[in-house]
C-alpha positions in Angstrom: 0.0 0.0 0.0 1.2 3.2 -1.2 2.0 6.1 1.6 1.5 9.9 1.5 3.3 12.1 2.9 1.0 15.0 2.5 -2.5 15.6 1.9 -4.2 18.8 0.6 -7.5 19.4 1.0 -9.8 22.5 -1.5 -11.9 24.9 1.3 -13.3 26.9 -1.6 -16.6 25.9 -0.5 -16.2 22.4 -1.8 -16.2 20.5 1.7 -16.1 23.0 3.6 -18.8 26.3 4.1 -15.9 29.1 3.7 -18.0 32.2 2.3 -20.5 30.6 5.6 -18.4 31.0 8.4 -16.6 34.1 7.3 -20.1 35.6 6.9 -20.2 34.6 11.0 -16.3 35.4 11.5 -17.5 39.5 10.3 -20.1 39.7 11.5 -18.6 38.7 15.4 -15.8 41.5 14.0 -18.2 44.1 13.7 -20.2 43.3 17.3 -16.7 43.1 19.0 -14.9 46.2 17.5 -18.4 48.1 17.8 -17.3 49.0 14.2 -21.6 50.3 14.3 -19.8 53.5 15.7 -18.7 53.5 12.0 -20.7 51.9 9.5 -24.4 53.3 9.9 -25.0 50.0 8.0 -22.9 47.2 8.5 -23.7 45.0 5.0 -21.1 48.4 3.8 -18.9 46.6 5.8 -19.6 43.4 5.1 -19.7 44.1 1.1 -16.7 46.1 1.0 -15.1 43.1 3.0 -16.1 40.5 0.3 -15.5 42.6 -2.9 -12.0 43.5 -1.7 -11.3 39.9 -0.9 -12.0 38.5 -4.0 -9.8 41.7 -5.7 -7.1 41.1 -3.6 -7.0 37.1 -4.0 -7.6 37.3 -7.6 -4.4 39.7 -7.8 -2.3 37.5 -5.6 -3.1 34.8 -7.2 -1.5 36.2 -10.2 1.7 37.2 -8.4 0.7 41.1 -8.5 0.7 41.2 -4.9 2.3 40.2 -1.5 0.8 38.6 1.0 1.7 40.6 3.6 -0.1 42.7 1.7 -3.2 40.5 1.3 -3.4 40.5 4.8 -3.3 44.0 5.8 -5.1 45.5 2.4 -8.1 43.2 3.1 -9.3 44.8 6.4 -7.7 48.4 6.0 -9.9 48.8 2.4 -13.4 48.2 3.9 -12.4 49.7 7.3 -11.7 52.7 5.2 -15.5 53.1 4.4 -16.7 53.8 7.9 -17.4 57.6 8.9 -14.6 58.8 11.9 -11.6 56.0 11.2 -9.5 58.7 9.1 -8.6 56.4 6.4 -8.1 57.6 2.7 -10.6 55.9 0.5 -8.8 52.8 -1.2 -6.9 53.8 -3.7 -6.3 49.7 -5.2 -2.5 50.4 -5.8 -0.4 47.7 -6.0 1.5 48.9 -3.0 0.2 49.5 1.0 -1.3 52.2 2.1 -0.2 53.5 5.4 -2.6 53.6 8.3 -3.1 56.4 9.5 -4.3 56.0 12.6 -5.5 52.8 14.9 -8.9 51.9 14.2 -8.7 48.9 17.5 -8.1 52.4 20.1 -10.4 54.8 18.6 -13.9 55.7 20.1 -16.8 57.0 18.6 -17.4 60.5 18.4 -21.3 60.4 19.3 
């Protein structure tokens, strides 16, 4: 009988519920960060999240970006639509964006 060494498994939604449990996985984000402070409505959030995903994977993917910054670049762009957080608007260069300021230590201004 033949042995493996390794064994690689597809979670793009073939056995396991990805786009699912990151809809959960945000949506705990938003209640814990009280990112409602920011986003009047948080499917902004949610959509901005998804779109930008899919941009930045698609891109990486490709070898048009790093994933250092895959990582940062998918939070910072939909964080960048709330009202308050002081972000520029994303500007979808290839290269980060600096932050500004931190979004975790800021409270809302109502």
């Amino acid at each position: 009988m033949k042995k493996y060494k390794d064994l690689f498994l597809d979670f793009g939604d073939t056995l396991y519920d990805t786009h699912g449990n990151s809809v959960i996985a945000l949506r705990e984000l938003f209640d814990v960060l009280n990112l409602r402070a920011y986003f009047k409505d948080p499917e902004v959030f949610y959509d901005e999240y998804r779109k930008t995903n899919v941009d930045l994977w698609t891109r990486y993917s490709k070898g048009e970006i790093t994933r250092d910054y895959l990582i940062v670049e998918r939070f910072r762009r939909p964080l960048s639509f709330g009202q308050g957080l002081d972000w520029p608007r994303p500007s979808f260069a290839t290269g980060p964006t600096p932050r500004r300021r931190n979004p975790w230590t800021m409270r809302s201004q109502n």
